[in-house]
VEXDREN-2710 file (C-alpha; in Angstrom, 1 decimal):
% VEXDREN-2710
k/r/px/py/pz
1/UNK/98.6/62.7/119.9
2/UNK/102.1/61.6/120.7
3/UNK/102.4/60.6/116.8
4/UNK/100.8/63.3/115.6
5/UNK/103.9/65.5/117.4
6/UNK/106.3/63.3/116.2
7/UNK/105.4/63.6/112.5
8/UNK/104.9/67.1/112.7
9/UNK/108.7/67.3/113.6
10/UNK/109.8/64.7/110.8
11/UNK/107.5/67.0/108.4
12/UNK/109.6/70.2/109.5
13/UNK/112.6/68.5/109.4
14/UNK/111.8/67.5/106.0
15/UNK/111.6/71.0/104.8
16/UNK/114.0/72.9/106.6
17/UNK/116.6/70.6/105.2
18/UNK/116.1/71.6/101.9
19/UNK/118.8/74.2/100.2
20/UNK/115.9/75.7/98.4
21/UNK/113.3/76.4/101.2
22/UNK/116.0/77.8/103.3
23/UNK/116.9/80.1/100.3
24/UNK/113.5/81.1/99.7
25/UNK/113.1/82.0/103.5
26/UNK/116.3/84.0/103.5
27/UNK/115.0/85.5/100.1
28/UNK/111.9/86.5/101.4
29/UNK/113.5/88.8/104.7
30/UNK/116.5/90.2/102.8
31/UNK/113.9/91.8/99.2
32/UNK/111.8/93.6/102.4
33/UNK/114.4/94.8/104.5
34/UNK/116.5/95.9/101.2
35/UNK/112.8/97.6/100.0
36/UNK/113.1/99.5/103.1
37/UNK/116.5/100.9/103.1
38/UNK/116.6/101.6/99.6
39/UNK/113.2/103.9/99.7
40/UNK/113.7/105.3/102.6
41/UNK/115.7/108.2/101.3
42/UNK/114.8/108.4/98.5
43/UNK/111.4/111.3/98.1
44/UNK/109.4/112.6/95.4
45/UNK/108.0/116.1/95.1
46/UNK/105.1/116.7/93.1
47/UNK/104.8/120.0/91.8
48/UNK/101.8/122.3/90.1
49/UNK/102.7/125.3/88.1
50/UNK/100.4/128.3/87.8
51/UNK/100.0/131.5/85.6
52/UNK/98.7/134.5/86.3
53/UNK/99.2/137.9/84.8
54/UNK/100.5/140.5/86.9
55/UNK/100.1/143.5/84.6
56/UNK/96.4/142.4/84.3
57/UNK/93.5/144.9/86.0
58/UNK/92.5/141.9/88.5
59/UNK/95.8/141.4/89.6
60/UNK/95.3/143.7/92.4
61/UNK/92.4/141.9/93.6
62/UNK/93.8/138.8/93.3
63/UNK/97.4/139.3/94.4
64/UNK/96.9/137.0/97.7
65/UNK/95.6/133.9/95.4
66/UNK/99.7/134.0/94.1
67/UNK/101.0/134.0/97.5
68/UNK/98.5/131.3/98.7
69/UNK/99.5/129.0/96.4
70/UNK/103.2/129.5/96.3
71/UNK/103.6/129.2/100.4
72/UNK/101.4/126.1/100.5
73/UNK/102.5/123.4/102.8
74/UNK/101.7/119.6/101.8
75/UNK/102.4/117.0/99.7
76/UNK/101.8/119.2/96.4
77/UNK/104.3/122.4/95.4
78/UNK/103.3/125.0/93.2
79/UNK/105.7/126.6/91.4
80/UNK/104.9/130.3/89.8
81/UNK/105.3/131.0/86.2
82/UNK/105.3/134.6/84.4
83/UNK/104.0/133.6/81.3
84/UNK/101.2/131.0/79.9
85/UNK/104.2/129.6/77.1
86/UNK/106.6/129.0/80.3
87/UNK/104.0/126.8/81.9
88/UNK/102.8/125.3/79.0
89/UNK/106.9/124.3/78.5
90/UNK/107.4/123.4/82.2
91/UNK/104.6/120.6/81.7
92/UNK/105.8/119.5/78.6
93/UNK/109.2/118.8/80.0
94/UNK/107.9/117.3/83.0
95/UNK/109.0/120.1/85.4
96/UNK/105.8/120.4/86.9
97/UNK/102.8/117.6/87.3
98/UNK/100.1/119.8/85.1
99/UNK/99.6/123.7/85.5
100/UNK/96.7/126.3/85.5
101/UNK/96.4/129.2/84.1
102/UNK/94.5/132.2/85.2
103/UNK/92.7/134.5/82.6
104/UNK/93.6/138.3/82.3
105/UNK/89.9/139.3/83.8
106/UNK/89.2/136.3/86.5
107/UNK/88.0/138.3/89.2
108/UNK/86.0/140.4/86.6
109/UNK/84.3/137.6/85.1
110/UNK/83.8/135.9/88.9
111/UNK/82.2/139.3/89.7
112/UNK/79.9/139.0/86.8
113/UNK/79.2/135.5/87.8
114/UNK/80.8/134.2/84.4
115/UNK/83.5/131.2/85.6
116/UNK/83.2/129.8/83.1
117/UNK/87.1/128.9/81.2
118/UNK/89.0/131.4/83.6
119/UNK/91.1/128.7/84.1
120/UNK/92.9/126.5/81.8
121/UNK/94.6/123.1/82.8
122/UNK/97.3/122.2/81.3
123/UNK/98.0/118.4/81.8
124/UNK/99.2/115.2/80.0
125/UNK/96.7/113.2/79.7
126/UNK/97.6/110.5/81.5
127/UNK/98.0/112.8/84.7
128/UNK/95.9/112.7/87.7
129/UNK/97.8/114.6/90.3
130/UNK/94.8/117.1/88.6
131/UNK/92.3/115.6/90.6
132/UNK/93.7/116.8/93.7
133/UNK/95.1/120.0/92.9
134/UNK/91.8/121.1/91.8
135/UNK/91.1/120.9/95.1
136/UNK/93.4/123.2/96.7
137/UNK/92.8/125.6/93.4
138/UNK/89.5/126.0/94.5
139/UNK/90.6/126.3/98.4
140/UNK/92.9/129.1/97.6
141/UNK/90.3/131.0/95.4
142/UNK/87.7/131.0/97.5
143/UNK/89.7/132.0/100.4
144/UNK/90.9/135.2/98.3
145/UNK/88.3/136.0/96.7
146/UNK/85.1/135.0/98.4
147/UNK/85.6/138.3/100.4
148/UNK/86.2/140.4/98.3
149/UNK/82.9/139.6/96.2
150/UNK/81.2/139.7/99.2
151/UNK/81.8/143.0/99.8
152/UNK/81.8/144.3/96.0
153/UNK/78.0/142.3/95.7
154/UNK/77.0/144.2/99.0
155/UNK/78.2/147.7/98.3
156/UNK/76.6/147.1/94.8
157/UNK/72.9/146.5/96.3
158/UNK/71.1/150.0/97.1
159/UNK/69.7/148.9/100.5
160/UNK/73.4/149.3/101.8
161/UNK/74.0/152.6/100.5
162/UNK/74.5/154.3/103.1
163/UNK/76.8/151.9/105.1
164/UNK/80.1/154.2/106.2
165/UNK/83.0/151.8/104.9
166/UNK/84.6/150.9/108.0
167/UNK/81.3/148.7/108.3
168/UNK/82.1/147.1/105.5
169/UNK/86.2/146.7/106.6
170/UNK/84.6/145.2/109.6
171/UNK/82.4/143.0/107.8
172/UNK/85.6/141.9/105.5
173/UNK/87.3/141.6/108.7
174/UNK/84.7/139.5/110.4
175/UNK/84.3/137.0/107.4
176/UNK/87.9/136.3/107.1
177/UNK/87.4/135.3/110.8
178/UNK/84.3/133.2/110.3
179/UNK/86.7/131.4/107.3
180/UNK/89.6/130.6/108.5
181/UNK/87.4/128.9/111.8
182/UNK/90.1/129.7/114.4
183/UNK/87.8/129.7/116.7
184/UNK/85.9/126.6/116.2
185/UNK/88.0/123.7/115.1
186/UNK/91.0/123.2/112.8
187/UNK/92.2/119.9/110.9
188/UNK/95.4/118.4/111.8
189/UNK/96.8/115.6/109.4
190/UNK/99.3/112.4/110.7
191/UNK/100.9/110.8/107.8
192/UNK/100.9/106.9/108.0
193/UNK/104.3/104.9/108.4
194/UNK/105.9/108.6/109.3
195/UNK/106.7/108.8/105.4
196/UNK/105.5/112.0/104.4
197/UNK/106.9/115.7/105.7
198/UNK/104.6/118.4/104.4
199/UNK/107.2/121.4/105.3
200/UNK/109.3/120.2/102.1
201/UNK/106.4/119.0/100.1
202/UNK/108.0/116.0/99.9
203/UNK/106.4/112.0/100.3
204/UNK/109.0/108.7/100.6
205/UNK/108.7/106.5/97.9
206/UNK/108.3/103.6/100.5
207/UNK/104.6/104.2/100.7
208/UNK/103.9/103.3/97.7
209/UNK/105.5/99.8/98.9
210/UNK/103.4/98.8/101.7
211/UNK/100.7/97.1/99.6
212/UNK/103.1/95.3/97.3
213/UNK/105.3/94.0/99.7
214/UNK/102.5/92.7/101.7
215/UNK/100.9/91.5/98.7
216/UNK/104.6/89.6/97.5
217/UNK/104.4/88.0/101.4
218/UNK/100.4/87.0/100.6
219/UNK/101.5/85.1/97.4
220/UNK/104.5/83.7/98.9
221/UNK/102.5/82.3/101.7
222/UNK/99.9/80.9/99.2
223/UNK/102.9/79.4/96.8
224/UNK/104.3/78.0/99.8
225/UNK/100.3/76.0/100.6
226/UNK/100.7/74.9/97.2
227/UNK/104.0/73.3/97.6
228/UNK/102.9/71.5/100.3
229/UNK/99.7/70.0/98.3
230/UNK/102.2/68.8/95.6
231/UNK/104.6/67.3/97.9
232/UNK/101.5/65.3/99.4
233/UNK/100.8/64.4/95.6
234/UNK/104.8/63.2/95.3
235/UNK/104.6/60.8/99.0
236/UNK/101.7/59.6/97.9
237/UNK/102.6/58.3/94.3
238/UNK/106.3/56.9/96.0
239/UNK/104.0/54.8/98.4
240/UNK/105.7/57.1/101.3
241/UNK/102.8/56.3/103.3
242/UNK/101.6/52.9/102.3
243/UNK/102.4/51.0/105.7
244/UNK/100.0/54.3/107.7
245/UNK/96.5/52.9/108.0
246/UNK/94.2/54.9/105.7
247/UNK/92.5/56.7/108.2
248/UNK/95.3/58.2/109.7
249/UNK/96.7/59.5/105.9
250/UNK/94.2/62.6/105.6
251/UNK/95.9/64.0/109.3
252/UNK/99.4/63.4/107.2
253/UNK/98.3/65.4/104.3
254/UNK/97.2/68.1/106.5
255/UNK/100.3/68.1/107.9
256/UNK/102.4/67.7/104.7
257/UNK/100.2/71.3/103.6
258/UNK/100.5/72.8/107.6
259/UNK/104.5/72.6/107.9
260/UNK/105.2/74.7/105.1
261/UNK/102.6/77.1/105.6
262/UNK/103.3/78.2/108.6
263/UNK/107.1/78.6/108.2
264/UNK/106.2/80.3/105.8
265/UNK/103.4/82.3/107.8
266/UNK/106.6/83.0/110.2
267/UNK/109.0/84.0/107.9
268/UNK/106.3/86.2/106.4
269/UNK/105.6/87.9/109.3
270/UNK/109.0/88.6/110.2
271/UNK/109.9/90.4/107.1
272/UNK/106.8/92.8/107.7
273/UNK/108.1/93.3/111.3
274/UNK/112.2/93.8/109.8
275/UNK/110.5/96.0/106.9
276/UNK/108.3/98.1/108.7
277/UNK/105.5/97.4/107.1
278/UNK/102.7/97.4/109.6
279/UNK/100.3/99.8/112.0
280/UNK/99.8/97.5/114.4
281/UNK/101.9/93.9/115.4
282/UNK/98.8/92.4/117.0
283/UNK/96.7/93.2/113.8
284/UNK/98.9/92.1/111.4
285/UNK/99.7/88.9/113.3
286/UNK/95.8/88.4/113.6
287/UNK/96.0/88.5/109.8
288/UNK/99.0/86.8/108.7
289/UNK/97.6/83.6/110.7
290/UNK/94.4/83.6/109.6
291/UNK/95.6/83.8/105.8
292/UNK/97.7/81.0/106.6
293/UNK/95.0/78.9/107.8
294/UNK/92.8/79.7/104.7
295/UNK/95.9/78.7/102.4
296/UNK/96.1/75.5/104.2
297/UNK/92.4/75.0/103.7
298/UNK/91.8/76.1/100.4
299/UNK/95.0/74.1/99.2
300/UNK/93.6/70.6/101.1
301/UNK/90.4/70.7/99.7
302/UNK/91.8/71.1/96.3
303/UNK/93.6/68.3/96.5
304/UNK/91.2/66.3/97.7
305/UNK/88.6/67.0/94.8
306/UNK/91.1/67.0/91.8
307/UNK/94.2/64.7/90.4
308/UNK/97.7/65.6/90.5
309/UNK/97.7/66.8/86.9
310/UNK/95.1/69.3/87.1
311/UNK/96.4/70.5/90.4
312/UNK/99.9/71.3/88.8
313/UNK/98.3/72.8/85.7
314/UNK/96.1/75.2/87.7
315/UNK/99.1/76.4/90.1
316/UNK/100.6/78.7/87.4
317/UNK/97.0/79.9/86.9
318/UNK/96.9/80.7/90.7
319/UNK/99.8/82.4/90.6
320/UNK/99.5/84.3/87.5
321/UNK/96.2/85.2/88.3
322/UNK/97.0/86.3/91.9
323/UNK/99.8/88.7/90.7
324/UNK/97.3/90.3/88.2
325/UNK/94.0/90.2/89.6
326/UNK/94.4/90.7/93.4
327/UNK/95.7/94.4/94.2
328/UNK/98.8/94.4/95.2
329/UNK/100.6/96.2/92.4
330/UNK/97.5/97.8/91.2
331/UNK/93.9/97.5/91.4
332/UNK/92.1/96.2/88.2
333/UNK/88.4/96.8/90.0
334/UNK/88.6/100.4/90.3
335/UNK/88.3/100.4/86.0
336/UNK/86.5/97.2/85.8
337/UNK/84.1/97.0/88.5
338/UNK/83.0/93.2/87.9
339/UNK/86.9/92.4/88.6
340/UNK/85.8/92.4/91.9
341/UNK/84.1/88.7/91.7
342/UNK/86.8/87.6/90.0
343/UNK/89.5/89.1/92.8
344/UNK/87.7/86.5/95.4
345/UNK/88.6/83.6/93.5
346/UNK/92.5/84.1/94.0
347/UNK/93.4/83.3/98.0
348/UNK/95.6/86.3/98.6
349/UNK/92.7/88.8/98.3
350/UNK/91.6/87.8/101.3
351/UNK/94.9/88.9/102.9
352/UNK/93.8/92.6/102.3
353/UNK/90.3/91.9/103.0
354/UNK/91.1/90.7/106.6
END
């Protein structure tokens, strides 16, 4: 035991003396704390423009769908235009994320039960931001409109022909109550990480770090395992070891692919904590260690089953594959489903997994 201490200290030694681990380390804390300050003031708004016509003969009846829309709070804006060209203009240039346009007779054609292409959506095609405003564009329309057809559809029907029409103000009343569910429960929405303020419609670009600068921290980690396999490789082929008795040479491989691992585990886990990037310390510790100790694991038993050669050729492949395959910048397997098998052969998949 008292050896096994003492060559874990020589190993250490070994590899904090070197210019280019220490730089790496350094490297490592100073990309995610300069990530952090540079993102966080920097926001984007995402904004939706819409048309209607306000000379049209539904305008009336759907005068509270404009307002809706234009004082909506969250991460989305919508921005009002006066004519369909303006908004077709505003998406080319990029002003506004895609837009809609309302038909001239929308409520008429709702009334008839005819929906169908009252709206138009205007959008680049590579857009998606669609997929949730079409969302709120629903919200909003049946929250101005749902009423009102209720009351047209039951003033229409003989059996309530001779309902006064302050029952049907109450009943208008009433189901303006029974929607907006004041009385029953509401939804209240916490951002993650404190990055997004829905009174400016505004989101911080930083959020869209979190998963990449974990997933640069997962790869270094791994790189790091690696490095530690080849330097085994390197002793091994200098005779470094030659006067250890061979049983005692698997514990100093596994220490030669330990020392580096889990300074770099350490270092790792220190730029999440200087970054920001966590929800819990306890959790992300918990998961930092145990990806560490699958590195270490996963990079012993490959060098114990292949030569040096091939484990040199296949560390590009690792790392190559890791960067493109695992999701950290973005996530091949929600196009190609079956990218999913092939994300469990790279190591740091299991870093967002755990």
């Amino acid at each position: 035991m008292k050896k096994t201490f003492y060559w874990c200290k020589l190993f250490f030694k070994r590899h904090l003396k070197r210019p280019s681990m220490i730089i790496i380390l350094a490297l490592m804390i100073l990309i995610a704390t300069a990530l952090r300050l540079m993102s966080t003031d920097i926001t984007a708004s995402i904004s939706v423009g819409f048309y209607i016509d306000e000379y049209s003969d539904d305008y009336e009846k759907i005068s509270g769908l404009k307002d809706t829309l234009q004082n909506h709070e969250g991460i989305l804006e919508f921005v009002f235009y006066d004519t369909r060209e303006n908004l077709e203009l505003a998406v080319r240039a990029g002003k506004v994320s895609c837009g809609y346009a309302f038909s001239s007779d929308f409520y008429t054609r709702l009334e008839n039960e005819d929906s169908r292409n009252t709206i138009e959506l205007i959008s680049p095609p590579e857009n998606s931001i669609s997929i949730l405003s079409n969302l709120i564009i629903i919200a909003s329309i049946m929250e101005n409109t749902a009423g009102e057809l209720l009351i047209d559809d039951s003033k229409s029907l003989e059996i309530f022909s001779n309902v006064p029409e302050e029952d049907f103000e109450k009943l208008f009343e009433e189901y303006k109550k029974f929607a907006s569910n004041g009385s029953t429960f509401s939804f209240d929405y916490d951002a993650l990480y404190d990055d997004y303020t829905g009174s400016d419609q505004t989101i911080n670009i930083f959020s869209y770090l979190v998963t990449p600068v974990k997933g640069i921290v997962a790869i270094f980690i791994f790189i790091t395992a690696l490095t530690g396999g080849v330097t085994w490789y390197r002793d091994k082929q200098s005779f470094t070891y030659s006067n250890i008795p061979i049983y005692r040479r698997p514990l100093l491989k596994l220490l030669s692919i330990f020392t580096p691992t889990f300074i770099a585990t350490f270092v790792g886990f220190l730029s999440l904590f200087v970054a920001g990037v966590y929800e819990s310390i306890g959790h992300e510790l918990y998961v930092i260690v145990v990806y560490g100790l699958i590195c270490i694991i996963f990079t012993y038993i490959l060098s114990t089953i292949v030569s040096e050669n091939i484990f040199l050729a296949l560390i590009p492949v690792f790392i190559l594959g890791s960067v493109i395959c695992c999701p950290i910048f973005f996530n091949l397997a929600n196009l190609i489903p079956a990218m999913k098998i092939l994300q469990n052969i790279f190591v740091p998949t299991y870093f967002f997994i755990l």
